[in-house]
MITOR-872684 format. One line per 8 residues: number of its first residue (from 1); their letters; for each residue x, y, z of C-alpha. Coordinates in steps of 0.001 Angstrom, whole numbers. Example, Ala and Ser with C-alpha at 12.3 -4.5 7.8 and 13.67 -1.06 7.14 Angstrom:
BEGIN
1 = as = 12300,-4500,7800 ~ 13670,-1060,7140 $
***
This chain:
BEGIN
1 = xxxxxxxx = -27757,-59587,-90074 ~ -26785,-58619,-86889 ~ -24049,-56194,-85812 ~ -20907,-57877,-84587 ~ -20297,-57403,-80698 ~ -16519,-57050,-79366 ~ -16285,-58516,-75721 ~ -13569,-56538,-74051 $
9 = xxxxxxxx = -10398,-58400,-72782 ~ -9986,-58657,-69160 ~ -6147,-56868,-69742 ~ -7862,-53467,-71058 ~ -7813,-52073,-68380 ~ -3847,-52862,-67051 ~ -2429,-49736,-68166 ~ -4240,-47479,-65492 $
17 = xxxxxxxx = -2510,-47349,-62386 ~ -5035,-47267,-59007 ~ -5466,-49618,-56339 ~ -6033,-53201,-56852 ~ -9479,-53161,-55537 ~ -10782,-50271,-58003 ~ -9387,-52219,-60738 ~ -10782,-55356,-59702 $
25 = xxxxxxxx = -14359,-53622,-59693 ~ -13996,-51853,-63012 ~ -13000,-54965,-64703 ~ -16160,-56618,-62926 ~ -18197,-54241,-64328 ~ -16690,-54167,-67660 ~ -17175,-58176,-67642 ~ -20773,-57790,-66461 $
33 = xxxxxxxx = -21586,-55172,-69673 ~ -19456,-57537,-72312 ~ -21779,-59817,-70720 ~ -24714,-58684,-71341 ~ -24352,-57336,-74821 ~ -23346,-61037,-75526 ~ -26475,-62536,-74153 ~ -28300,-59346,-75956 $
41 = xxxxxxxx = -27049,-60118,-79224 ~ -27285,-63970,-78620 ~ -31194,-63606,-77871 ~ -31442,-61205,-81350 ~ -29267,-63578,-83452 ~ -31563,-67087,-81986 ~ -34806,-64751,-82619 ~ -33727,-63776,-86452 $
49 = xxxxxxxx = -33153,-67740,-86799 ~ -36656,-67895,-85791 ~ -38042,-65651,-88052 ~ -35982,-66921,-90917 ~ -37432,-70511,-90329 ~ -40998,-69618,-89779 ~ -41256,-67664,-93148 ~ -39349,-70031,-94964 $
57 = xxxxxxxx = -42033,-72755,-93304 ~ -44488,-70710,-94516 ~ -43399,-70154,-98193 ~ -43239,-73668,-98692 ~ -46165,-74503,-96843 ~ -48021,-72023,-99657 ~ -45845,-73266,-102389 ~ -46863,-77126,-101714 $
65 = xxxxxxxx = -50562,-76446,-101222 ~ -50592,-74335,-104921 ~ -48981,-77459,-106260 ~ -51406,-79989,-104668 ~ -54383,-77590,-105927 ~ -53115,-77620,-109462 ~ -52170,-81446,-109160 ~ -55688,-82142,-108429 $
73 = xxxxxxxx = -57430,-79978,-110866 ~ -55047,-81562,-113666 ~ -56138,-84917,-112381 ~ -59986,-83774,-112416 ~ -60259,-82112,-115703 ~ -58492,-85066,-116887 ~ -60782,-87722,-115922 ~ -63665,-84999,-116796 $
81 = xxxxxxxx = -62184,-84949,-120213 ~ -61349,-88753,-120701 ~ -65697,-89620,-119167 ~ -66841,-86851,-121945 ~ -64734,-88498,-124589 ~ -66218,-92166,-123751 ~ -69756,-90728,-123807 ~ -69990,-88364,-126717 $
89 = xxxxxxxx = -67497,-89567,-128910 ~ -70669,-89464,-131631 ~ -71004,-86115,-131541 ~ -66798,-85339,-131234 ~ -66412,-81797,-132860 ~ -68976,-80631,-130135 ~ -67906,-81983,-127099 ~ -64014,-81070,-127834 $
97 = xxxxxxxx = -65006,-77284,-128506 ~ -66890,-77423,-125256 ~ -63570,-79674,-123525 ~ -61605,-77431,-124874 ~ -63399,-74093,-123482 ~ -63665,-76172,-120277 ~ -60172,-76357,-120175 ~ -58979,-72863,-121255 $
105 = xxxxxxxx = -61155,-71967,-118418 ~ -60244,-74471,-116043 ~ -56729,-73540,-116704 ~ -57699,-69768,-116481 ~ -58670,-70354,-113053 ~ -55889,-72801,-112133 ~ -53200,-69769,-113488 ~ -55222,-67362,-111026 $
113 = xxxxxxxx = -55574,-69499,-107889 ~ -51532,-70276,-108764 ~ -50971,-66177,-109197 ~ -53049,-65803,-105751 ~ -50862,-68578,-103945 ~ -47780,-66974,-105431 ~ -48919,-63649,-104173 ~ -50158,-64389,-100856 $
121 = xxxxxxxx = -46741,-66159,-100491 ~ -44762,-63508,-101373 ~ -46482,-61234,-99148 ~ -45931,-63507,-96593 ~ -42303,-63615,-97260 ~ -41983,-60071,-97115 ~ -43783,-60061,-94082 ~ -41626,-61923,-92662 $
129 = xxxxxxxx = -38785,-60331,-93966 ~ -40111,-57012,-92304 ~ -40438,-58447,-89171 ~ -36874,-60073,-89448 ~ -35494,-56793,-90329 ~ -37128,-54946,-87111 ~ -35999,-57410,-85124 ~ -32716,-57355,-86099 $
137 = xxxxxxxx = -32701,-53423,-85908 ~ -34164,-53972,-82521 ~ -31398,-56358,-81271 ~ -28636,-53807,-82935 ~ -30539,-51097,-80983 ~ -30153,-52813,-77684 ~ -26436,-53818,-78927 ~ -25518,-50538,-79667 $
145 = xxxxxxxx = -27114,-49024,-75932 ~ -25413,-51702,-74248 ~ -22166,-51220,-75760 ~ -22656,-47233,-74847 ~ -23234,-48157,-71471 ~ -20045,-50495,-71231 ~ -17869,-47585,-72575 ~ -19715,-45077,-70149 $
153 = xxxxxxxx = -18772,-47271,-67220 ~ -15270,-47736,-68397 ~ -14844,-43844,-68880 ~ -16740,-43899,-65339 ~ -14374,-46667,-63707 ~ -11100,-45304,-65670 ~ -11760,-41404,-63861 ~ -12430,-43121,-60717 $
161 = xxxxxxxx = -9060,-44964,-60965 ~ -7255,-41894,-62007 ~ -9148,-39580,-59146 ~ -8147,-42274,-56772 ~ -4735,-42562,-58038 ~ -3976,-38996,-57598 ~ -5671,-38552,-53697 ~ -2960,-41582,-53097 $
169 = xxxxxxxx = -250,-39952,-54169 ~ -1220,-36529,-52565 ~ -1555,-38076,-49642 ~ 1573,-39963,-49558 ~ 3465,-36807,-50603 ~ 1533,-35041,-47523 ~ 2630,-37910,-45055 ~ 6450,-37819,-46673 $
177 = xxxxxxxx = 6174,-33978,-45828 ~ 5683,-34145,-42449 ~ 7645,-36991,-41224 ~ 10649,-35018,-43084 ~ 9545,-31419,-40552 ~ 9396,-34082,-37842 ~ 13020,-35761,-37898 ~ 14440,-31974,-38261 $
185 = xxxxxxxx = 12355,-30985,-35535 ~ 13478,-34053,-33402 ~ 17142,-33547,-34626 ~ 17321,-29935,-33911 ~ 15842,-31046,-30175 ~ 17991,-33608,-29515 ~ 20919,-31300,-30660 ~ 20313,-28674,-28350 $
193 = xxxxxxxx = 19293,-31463,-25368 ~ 22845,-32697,-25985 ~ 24285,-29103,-26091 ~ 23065,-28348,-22546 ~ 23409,-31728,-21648 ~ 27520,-31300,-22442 ~ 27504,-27506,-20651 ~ 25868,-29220,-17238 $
201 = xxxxxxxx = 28381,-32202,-17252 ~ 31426,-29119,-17287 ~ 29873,-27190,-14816 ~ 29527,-30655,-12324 ~ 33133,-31504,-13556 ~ 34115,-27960,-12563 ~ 32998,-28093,-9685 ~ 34302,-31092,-8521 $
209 = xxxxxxxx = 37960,-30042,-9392 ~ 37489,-26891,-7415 ~ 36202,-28422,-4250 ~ 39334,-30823,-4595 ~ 41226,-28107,-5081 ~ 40178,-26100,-2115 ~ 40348,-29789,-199 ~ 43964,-29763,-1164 $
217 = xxxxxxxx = 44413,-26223,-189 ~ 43306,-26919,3330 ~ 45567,-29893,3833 ~ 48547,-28204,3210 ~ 48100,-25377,5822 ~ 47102,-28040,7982 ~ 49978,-29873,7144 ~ 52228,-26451,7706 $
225 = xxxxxxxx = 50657,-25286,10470 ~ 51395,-29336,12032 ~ 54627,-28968,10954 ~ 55158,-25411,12626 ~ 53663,-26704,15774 ~ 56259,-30048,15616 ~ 59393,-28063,15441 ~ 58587,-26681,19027 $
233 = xxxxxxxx = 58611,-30084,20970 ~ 59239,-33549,19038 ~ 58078,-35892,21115 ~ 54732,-34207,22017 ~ 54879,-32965,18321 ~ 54916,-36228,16825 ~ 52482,-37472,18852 ~ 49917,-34351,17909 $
241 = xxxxxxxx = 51046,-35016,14078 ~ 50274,-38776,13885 ~ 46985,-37735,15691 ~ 46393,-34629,13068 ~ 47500,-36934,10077 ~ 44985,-40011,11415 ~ 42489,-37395,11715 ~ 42890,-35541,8864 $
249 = xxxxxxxx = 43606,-39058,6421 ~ 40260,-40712,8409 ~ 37832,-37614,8281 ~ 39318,-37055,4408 ~ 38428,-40435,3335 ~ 34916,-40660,5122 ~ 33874,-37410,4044 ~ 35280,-37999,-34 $
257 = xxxxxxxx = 33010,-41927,-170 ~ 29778,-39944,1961 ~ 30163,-37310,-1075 ~ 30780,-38944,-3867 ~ 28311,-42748,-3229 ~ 25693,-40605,-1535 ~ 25557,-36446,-3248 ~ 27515,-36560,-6261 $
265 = xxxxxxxx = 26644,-39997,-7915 ~ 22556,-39242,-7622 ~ 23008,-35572,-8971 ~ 24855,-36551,-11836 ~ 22669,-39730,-12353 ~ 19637,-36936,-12365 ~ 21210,-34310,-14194 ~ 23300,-35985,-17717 $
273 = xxxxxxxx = 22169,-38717,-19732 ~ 23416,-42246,-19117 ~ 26406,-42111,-21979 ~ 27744,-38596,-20685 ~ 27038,-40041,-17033 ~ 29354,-42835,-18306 ~ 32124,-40633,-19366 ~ 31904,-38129,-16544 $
281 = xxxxxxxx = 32417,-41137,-14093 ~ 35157,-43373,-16001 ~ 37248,-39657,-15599 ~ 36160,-39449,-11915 ~ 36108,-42960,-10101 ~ 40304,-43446,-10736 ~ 40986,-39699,-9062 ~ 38526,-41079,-6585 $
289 = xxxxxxxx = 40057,-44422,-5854 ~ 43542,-42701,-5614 ~ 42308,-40193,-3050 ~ 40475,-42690,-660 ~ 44049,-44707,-1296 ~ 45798,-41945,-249 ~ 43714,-40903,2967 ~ 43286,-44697,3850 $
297 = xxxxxxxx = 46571,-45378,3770 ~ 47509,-41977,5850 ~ 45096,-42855,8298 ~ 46773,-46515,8371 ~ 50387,-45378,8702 ~ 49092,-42613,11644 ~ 47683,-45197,13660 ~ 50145,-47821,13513 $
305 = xxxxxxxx = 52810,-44870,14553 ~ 51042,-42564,16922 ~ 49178,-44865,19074 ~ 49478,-48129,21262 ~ 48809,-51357,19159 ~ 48450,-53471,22413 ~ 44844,-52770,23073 ~ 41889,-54670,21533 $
313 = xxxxxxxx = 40454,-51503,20001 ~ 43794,-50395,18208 ~ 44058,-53605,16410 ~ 40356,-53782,15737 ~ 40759,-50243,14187 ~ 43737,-51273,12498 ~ 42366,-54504,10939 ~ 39410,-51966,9881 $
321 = xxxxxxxx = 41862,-49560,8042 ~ 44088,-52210,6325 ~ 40745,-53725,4922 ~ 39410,-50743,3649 ~ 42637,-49691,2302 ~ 42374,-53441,590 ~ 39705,-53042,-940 ~ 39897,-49499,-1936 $
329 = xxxxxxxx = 42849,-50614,-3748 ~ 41220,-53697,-5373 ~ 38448,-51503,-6610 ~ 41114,-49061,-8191 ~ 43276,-51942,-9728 ~ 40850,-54591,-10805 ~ 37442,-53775,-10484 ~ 36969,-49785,-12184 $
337 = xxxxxxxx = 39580,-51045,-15232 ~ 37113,-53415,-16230 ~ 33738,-51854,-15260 ~ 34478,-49075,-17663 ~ 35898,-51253,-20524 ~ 32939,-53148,-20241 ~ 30654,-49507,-19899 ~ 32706,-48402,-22948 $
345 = xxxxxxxx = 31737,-51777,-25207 ~ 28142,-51109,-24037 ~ 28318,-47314,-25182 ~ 29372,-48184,-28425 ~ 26357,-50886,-29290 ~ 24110,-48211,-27490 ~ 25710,-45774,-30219 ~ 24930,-47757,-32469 $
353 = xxxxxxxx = 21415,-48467,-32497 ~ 21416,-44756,-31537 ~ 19932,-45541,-28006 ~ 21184,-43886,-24492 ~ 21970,-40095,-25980 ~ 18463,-38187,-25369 ~ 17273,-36967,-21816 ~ 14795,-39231,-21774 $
361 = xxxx = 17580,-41828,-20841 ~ 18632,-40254,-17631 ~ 18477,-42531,-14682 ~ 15710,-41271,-12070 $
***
């Protein structure tokens, strides 16, 4: 009989971890071997059924023919024996002793043709029980090779999974490795961009509070040298004082908004990122807005005291001061308040979502 062949589930294979698409292929090839050894041992069991059949055809073919041969030489010697009866039955004794020699012998050669048929059947049984038998070791020959081959390409499929697994896994680790070196290397720069980012903002803010401070400097010994030169003659004093004040208010305030809209603003724009920028201006603007306040307003108060208001051009320049003082003021008591609440809000999403702190931020 032929050896029993084990088809392979389709799950054997679940335990090794790889890639979907190596383990798809294995278990392809694993079906396509299970397959095969199937159909192998399919074609060996139908060809032993063959076999089997054939020589059993074949003993009974020989088995029915010996029985028909010693049917009919019964039925011969009978009817020899019954015509030799009817036809010598004078002389009896003699014709029964030759009957009965005639039928020793006839059954002499009825036993051999029935040893012969026996024989030459049983040969052919064994024949055919020889060529069962090498066909069935044939078909467990090709059984056994294919079932080699299936485990082969497992062991092949289940190192290809496991070499595959581990190149994966090396190079995730490889890609892990250097994203970790690259967020140090882009925290460590972004630290030290903020570092020198912080040192340029106190050097601009430094230097801004020292040219004030010289500014401030200046207008006092202006103011006391004025005031020295008043004591000497009032009227002509006074005049000279409303004059130096209007001056000195007008030129203050022109010079401060030229500086600060058209020098400082771009410089600081170029030099800090926009959240420092931010900061370093919500501190500025206010001192700003009180100092053109201030000079405005001196300028104002100058004019309207110092010179004659009848003219068109006094009136025009005093209708220019009191709107500039206007909306100097408006800027300092509505407008800056609420610009930098709103920049402050803004800062805070920004920080957030961790946008606005590198250089690469700074307005151009």
């Amino acid at each position: 009989s032929a050896k029993e062949t084990h088809v392979l589930p389709p799950h054997a294979l679940d335990g090794v971890e790889a890639k979907e698409t190596v383990s798809e292929e294995a278990r392809g090839a694993v079906s396509n071997a299970a397959d095969k050894v199937a159909g192998a041992a399919e074609d060996g069991k139908e060809k032993l059924s063959n076999a089997k059949e054939s020589a059993t055809g074949k003993v009974f073919g020989a088995v029915k023919r010996c029985k028909d041969r010693l049917c009919g030489a019964a039925k011969g010697l009978e009817e020899g024996a019954r015509d030799g009866v009817s036809r010598v039955r004078d002389g009896a004794e003699d014709v029964a002793r030759d009957a009965g020699e005639t039928l020793s012998g006839a059954k002499d050669k009825a036993e051999d043709k029935v040893f012969d048929a026996a024989s030459e059947a049983k040969g052919a049984a064994m024949s055919a029980k020889d060529k069962v038998s090498e066909a069935a070791g044939g078909a467990k020959e090709k059984a056994s090779h294919v079932k080699d081959r299936a485990a082969e390409t497992v062991t092949s499929a289940k190192g290809k999974v496991s070499e595959a697994a581990r190149n994966a896994k090396d190079k995730v680790s490889d890609i892990a490795e250097r994203a970790e070196d690259y967020a140090e290397d882009a925290a460590e720069s972004a630290a030290e961009k903020v570092a020198r980012a912080e040192e340029v903002a106190k050097a601009k803010a430094g230097e801004v509070t020292k040219n004030l401070t010289d500014i401030a400097r200046r207008a006092q010994e202006v103011a006391s040298d004025a005031a020295g030169y008043l004591l000497g003659a009032p009227m002509e004093a006074a005049r000279t004082a409303t004059a130096v004040m209007h001056l000195l208010g007008f030129a203050t305030a022109y010079g401060a908004c030229v500086w600060v809209t058209f020098v400082s603003s771009h410089v600081l724009a170029a030099s800090l990122p926009r959240q420092q920028l931010g900061v370093v201006q919500s501190k500025l603007y206010p001192v700003y807005f009180r100092a053109m306040a201030y000079c405005v307003g001196l300028a104002l108060a100058a004019h309207l005291l110092g010179r004659e208001r009848s003219s068109f051009a006094a009136r025009a320049q005093s209708f220019n001061l009191l709107s500039a003082l206007g909306l100097v003021l408006a800027n300092m008591l509505l407008l800056e308040p609420k610009a930098t609440k709103v920049m402050f809000e803004r800062m805070k999403v920004e920080k957030e979502e961790g946008r606005g702190r590198d250089m690469s931020d700074i307005v151009d």
